[in-house]
C-alpha positions as CSV (number, residue, x, y, z in Angstrom):
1,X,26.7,-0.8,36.4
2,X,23.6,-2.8,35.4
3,X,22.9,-5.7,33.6
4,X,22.5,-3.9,29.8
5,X,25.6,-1.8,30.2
6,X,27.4,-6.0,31.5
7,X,25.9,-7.3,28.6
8,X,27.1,-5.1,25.9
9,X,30.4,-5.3,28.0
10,X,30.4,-8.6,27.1
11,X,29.9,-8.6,23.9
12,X,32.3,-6.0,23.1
13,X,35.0,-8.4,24.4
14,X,33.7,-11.1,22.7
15,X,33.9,-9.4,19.5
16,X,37.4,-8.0,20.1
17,X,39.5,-11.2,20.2
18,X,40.9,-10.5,24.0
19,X,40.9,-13.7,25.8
20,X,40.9,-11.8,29.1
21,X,39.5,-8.3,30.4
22,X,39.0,-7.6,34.2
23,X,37.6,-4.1,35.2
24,X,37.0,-2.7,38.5
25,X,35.1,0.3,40.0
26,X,34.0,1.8,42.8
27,X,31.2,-1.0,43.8
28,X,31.7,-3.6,41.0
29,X,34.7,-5.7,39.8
30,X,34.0,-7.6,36.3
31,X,36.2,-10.5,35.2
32,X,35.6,-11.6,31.4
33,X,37.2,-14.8,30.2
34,X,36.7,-16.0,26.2
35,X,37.9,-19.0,25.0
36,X,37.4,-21.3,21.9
37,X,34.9,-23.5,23.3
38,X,33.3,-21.1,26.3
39,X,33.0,-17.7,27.4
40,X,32.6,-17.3,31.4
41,X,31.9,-13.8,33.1
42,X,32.4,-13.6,36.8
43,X,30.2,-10.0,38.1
44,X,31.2,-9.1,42.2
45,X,29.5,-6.8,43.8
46,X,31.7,-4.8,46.3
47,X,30.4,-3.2,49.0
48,X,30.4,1.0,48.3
49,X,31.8,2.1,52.5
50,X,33.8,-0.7,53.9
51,X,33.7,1.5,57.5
52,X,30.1,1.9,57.2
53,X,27.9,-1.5,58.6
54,X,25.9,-3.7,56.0
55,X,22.3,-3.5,56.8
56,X,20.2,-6.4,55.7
57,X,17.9,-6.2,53.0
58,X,15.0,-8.3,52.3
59,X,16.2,-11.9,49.9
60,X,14.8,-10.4,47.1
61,X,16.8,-7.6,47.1
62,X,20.2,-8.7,48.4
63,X,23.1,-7.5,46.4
64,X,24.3,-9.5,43.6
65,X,27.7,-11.0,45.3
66,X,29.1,-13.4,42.3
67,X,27.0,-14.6,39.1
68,X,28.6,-16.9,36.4
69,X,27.4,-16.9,33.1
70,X,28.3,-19.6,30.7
71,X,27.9,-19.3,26.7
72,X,28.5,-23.1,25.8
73,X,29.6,-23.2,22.2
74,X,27.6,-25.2,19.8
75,X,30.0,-27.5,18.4
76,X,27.2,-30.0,16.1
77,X,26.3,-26.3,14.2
78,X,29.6,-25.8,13.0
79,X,29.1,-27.0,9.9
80,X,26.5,-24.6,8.8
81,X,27.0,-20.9,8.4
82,X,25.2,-18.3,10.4
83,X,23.8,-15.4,8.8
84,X,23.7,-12.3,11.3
85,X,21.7,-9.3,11.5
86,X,23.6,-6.6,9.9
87,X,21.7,-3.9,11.9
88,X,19.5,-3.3,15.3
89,X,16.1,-3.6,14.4
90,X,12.3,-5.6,14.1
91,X,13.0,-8.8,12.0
92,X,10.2,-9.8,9.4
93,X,9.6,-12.8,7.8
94,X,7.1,-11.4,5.0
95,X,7.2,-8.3,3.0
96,X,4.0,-7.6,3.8
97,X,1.1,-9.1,5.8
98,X,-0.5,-10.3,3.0
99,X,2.5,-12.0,0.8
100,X,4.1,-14.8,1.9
101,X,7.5,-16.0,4.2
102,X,10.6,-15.0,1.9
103,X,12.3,-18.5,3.0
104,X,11.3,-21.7,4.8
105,X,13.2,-24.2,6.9
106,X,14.6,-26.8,4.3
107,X,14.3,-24.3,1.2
108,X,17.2,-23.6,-1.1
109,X,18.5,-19.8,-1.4
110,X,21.0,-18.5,-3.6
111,X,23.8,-15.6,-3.0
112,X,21.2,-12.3,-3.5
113,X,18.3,-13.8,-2.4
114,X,16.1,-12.2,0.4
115,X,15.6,-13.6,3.6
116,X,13.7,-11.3,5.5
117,X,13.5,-7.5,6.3
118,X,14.8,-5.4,9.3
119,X,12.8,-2.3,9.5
120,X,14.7,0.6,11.9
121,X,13.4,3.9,11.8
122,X,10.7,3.1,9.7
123,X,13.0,2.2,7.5
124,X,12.5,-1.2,5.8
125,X,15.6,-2.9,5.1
126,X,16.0,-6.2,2.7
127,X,18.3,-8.5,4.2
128,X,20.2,-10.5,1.0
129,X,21.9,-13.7,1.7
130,X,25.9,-13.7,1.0
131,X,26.2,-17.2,0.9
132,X,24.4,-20.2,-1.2
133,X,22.9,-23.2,0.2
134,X,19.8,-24.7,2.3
135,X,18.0,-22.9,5.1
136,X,18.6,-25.6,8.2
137,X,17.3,-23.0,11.2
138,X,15.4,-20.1,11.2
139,X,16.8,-18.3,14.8
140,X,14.4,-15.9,15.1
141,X,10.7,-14.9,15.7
142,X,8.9,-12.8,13.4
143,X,8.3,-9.5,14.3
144,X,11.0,-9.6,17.2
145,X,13.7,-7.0,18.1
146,X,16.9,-8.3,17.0
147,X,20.8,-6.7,18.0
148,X,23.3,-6.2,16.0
149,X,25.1,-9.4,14.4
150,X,22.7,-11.3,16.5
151,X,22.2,-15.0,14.6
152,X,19.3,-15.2,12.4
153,X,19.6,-18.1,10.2
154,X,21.6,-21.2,10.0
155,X,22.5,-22.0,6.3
156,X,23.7,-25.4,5.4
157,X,26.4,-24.5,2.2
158,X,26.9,-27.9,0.9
């Protein structure tokens, strides 16, 4: 298993409520933990041959034994709603090159107004906000590959 396929494992899990999932395979035995306030993976590498001896390999290029990854939650951005990208994509500030940002850090928006573009498959697609309020974060580079419901603003409602 690499890293991508662990990755979207997590985030499968994280989006499907399960507070536990442990999976193990021939060479690899995956341990994912979710909670309110963290979400822990545990990835062991098992050895493929048990009867067969371990030969050393170089520090660079030992096996990965047992990595921890930690998601902290963000407990002082609670009270601000995140708008997500609702596809996979390049995210764009501007509709063009030559026009300017749709939105600013500390700039009122409205339910229906555009915050930026995601263009897949040469497809540009206007991302409309669903929620009213004042842009507190802008989580995101432009012109940056984004994922699906990856965080791309933080919108304070009140």
């Amino acid at each position: 298993m690499d890293l991508k396929e662990i990755q979207n494992l997590i985030r499968f899990v994280a989006k499907s409520g399960a507070s536990e999932v442990k999976l193990e395979m021939e060479d690899v035995k995956i341990t994912i933990k979710t909670g309110h306030d963290t979400e822990t993976t545990f990835v062991q590498q098992l050895p493929v041959n048990t009867q067969a001896p371990q030969m050393a390999m170089p520090a660079q290029q030992q096996p990965l034994e047992q990595q921890a990854i930690t998601v902290p939650a963000v407990e002082e951005d609670s009270k601000y709603i995140t708008i997500k990208s609702p596809i996979i994509g390049t995210f764009y500030r501007k509709p063009s090159p030559d026009k300017p940002q749709f939105v600013e850090v500390g700039q009122s928006i409205a339910e229906g107004d555009v915050l930026c573009i995601i263009e897949a498959m040469k497809l540009f697609n206007e991302i409309e906000s669903e929620v009213s309020g004042k842009v507190v974060k802008i989580l995101v580079d432009d012109s940056t590959p984004v994922e699906f419901d990856q965080p791309l603003f933080l919108v304070d409602p009140s």
